[in-house]
C-alpha positions as CSV (number, residue, x, y, z in Angstrom):
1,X,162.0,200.5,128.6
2,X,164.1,203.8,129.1
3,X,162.3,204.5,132.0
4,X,163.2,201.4,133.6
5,X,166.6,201.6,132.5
6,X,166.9,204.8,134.3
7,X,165.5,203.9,137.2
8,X,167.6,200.4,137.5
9,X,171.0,202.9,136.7
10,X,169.5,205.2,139.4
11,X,169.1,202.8,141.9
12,X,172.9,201.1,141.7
13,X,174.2,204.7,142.1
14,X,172.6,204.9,145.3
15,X,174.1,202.1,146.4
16,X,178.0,203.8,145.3
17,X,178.6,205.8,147.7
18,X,177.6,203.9,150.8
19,X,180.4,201.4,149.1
20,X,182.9,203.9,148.6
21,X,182.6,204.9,152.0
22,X,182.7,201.8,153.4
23,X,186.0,200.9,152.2
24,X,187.4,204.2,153.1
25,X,186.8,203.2,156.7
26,X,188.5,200.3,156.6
27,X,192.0,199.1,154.9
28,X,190.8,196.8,151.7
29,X,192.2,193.1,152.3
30,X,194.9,193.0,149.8
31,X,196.5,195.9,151.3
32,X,196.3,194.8,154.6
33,X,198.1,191.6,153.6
34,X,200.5,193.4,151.6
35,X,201.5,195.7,154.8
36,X,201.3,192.5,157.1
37,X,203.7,190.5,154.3
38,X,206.2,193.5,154.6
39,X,206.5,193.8,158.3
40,X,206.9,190.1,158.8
41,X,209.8,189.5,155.9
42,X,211.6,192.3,157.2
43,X,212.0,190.8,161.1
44,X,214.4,188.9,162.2
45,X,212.3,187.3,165.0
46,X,208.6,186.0,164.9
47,X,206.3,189.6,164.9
48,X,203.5,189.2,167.5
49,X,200.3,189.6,166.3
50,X,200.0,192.6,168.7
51,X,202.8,194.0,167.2
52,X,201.1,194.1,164.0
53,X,197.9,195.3,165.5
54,X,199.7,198.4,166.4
55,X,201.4,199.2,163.1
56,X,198.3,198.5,160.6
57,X,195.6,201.0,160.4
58,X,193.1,200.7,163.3
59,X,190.0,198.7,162.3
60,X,192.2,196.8,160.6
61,X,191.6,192.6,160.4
62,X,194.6,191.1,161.6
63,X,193.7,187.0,162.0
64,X,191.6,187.4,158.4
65,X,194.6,188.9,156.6
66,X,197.0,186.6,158.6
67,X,194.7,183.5,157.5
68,X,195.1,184.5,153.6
69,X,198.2,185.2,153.8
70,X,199.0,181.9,155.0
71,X,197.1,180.4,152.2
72,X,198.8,182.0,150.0
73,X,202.0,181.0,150.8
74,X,200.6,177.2,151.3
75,X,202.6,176.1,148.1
76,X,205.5,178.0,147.8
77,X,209.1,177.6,148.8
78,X,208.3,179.4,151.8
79,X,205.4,179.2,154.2
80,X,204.3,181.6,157.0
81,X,204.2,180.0,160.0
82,X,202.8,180.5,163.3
83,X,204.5,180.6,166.6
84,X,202.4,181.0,169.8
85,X,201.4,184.2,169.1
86,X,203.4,185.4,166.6
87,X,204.3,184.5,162.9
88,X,207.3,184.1,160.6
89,X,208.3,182.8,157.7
90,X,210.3,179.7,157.3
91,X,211.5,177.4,154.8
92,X,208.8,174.7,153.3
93,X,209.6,171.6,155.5
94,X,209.8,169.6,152.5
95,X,212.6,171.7,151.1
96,X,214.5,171.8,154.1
97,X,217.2,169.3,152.5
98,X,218.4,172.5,150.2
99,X,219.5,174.2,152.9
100,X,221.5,171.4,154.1
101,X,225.2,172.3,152.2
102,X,224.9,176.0,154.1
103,X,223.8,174.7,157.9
104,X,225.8,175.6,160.9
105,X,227.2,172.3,162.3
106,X,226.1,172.5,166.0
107,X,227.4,170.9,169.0
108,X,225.4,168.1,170.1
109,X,223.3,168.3,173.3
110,X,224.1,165.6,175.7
111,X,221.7,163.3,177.2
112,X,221.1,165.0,180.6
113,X,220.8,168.2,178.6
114,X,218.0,166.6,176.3
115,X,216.3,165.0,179.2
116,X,216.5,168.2,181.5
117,X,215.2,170.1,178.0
118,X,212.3,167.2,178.2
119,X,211.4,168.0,182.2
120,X,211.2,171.5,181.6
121,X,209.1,171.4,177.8
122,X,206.5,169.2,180.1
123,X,206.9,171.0,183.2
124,X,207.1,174.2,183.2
125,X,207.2,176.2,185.4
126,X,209.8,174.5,186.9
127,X,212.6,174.8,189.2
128,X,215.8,173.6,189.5
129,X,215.3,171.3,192.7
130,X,212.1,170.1,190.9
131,X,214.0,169.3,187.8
132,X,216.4,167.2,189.8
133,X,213.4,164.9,191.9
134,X,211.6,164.3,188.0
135,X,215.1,163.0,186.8
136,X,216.4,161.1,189.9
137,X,219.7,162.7,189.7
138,X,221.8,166.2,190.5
139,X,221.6,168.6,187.7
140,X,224.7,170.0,186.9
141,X,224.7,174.0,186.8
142,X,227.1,173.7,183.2
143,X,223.8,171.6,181.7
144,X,221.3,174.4,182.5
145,X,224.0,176.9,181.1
146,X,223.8,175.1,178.3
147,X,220.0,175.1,177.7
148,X,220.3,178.9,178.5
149,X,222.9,179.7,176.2
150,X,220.8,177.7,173.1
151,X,218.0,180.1,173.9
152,X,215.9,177.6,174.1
153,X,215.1,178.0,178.1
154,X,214.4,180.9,179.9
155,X,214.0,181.9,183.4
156,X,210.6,183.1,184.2
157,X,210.4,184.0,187.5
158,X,211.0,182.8,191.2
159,X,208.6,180.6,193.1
160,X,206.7,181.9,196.1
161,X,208.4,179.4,198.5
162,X,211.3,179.9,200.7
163,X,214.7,180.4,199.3
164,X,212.5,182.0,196.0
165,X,214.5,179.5,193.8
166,X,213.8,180.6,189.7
167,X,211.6,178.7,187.6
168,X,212.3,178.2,184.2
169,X,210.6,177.4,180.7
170,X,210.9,177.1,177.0
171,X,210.5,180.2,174.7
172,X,209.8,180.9,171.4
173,X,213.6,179.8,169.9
174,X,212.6,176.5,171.6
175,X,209.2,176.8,169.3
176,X,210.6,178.0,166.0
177,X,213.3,175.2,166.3
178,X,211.6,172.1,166.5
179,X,209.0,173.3,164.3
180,X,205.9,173.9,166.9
181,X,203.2,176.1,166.6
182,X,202.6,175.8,170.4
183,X,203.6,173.9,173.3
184,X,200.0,171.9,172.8
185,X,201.8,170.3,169.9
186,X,204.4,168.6,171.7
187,X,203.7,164.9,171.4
188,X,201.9,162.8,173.4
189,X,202.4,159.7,175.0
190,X,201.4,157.8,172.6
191,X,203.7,159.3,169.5
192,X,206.6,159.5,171.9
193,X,205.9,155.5,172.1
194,X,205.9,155.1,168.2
195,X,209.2,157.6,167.6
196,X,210.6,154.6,170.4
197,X,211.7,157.6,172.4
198,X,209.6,155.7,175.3
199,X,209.4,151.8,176.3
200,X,206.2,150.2,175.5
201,X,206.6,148.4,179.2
202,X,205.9,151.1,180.9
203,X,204.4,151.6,184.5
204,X,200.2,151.0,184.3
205,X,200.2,155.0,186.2
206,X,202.4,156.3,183.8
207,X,201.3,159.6,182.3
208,X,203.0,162.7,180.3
209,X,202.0,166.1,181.9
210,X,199.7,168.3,179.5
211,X,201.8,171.5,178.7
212,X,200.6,174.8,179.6
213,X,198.7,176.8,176.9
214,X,200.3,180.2,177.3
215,X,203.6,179.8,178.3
216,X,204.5,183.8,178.8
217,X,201.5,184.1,181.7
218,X,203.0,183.2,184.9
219,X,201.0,180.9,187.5
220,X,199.6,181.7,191.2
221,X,202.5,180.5,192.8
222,X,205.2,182.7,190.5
223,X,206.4,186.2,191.1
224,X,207.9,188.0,188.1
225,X,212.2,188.8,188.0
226,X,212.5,192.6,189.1
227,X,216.0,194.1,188.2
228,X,217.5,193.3,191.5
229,X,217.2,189.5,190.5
230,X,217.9,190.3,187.6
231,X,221.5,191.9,188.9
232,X,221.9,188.7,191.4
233,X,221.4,186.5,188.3
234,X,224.1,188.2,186.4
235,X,221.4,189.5,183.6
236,X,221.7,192.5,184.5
237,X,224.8,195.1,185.2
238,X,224.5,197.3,188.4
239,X,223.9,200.8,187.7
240,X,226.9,202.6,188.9
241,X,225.9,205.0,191.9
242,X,225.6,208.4,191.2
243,X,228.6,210.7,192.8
């Protein structure tokens, strides 16, 4: 019997060190999601899951610790959230109601603002001339400001076409506002006919564009803003000549 008993004690001490080593090469979990947790409570904006990538320890499981994390914060007051490709936390949506008494009153949108916010969530990239032949009707400069301004458009790039007119798109703001994980969650036909956002008589063709799956990647037919549009945009001050 105490043979055996030594043996059984020698062979799980063989096994020790291969463990401990093992877990010196890589970060243990809970620590992983207690440097994750850190990093994303103390940003302002949605952290990329690059971004963490390059501040955790390399070999280090981003999408596992980001996937408990999120679990663990499933039933709490606060839920982390994904956006795109990054992740923040946010209030649970069924709590939102506290927050009520301390919310910004905001000015409205009007309804060529929300329809030209519509063209360009389904549409992008899009330009401005293209904005105008979906809606039937001029779009007023002051509108797009607008849209700008929220932070809920962006310019992307210019078209490869003459004139290079910009094309424009949603960002993350846009994202984080309304609540979407990705653009693929806008709704579809069918739930923009039950919210009565859309007439059940419509046309037989009638169709709502899929939105594009990575909104930061810019198509074929799009060149990227250098400085100098950026200057001619008025995003960007001239540097002052040297004397």
């Amino acid at each position: 019997m105490t043979e055996n008993s030594n043996v059984v004690r020698l062979v799980a001490n063989e096994g020790e060190p291969e463990n401990d080593a093992s877990e010196a090469r890589s970060p243990h979990l809970v620590e992983v999601k207690r440097m994750v947790e850190a990093i994303i409570f103390a940003s302002a904006e949605p952290v990329a899951e690059r971004a963490l990538a390059e501040r955790l320890p390399d070999g280090t499981d981003v999408a596992a610790a980001l996937t408990e994390l999120q679990k663990d914060y499933e039933k709490r007051g606060v839920n982390l959230v994904r956006v795109e490709n990054s992740w923040a936390f946010r209030t649970a949506s069924d709590l939102s109601f506290l927050m009520n008494r301390n919310a910004v009153q905001q000015r409205k949108l009007s309804r060529a603002a929300l329809e030209m916010l519509a063209v360009i969530a389904y549409h992008q990239p899009v330009t401005r001339a293209e904005i105008e032949e979906i809606r039937g009707v001029e779009t007023s400069k002051g509108t797009l400001d607008i849209l700008l301004e929220t932070g809920w458009v962006k310019m992307r790039g210019r078209r490869r076409t003459p004139g290079r007119p910009v094309t424009y798109g949603t960002s993350t703001e846009f994202l984080d506002h309304f609540g979407l994980s990705e653009l693929r969650d806008l709704p579809g036909i069918d739930e923009l006919k039950g919210a009565g956002l859309l007439s059940a008589r419509m046309p037989a063709n009638f169709s709502v564009p899929q939105p594009m799956t990575d909104p930061d990647e810019l198509t074929e037919d799009e060149d990227p803003l250098t400085d100098i549009d950026l200057e001619e945009l008025g995003l960007l001050t001239p540097l002052a000549e040297d004397d």
